[in-house]
N, C-alpha and C positions, 0 to 999 in steps of 0.2 A: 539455484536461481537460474531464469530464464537470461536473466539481463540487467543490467545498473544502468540506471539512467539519470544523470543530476544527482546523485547521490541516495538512489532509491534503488531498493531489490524488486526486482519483478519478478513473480512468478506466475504462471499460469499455468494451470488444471483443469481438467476436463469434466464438467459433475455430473455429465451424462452423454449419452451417447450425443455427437457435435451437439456440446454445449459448454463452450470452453468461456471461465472466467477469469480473472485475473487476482494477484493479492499483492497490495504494496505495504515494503518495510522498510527503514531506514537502514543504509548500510551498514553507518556505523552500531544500527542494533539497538541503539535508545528506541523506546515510546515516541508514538506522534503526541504532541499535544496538542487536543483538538477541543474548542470550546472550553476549556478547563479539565479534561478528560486524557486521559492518558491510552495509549492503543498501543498494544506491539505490534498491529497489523492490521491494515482495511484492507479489505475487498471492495472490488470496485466493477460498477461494467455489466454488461447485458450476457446474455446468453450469446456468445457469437460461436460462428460456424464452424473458426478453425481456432489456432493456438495463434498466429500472428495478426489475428484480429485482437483478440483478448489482450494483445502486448503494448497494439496502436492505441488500441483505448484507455488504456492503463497510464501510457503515456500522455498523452491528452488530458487524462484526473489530475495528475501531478504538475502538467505545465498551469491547470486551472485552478489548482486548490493547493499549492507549495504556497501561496503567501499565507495561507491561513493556518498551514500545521504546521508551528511554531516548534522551537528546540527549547524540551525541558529543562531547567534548571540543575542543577547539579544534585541538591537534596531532594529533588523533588522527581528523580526517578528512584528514589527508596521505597515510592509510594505504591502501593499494590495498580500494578494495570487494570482496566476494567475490559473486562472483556465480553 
């Protein structure tokens, strides 16, 4: 991982030449639950130019969309992720 942020792993990779994106997961490694939907990991973010763009951005998703990806239930991460 690139970085923890509020309790999120950031990673950021590059899917082409400077076209670096980002991927956010929960540290502690549960699913987001998003919608009723289960995720071990969103990507997020534009094609930016460098790897510390990818990370600012990534952070920016999380301060704008953490009220919405709620923490699974306990039984309810047995549930196949969708991925």
């Amino acid at each position: 991982m690139d970085c923890i942020y509020q309790g999120y792993d950031i990673e950021s990779f590059e899917a082409g030449k400077d076209l670096w994106h980002a991927r956010i997961r929960r540290a502690d490694l549960k699913p987001l639950l998003i919608d009723g939907a289960l995720f071990p990991k969103v990507e997020v973010g534009f094609a930016w130019p460098d790897q510390e763009a990818a990370i600012v951005d990534a952070k920016k998703q999380i301060d704008r969309a953490k009220d919405f990806w709620s923490e699974p239930a306990d039984d309810e991460c047995d549930i196949q992720p969708f991925l």
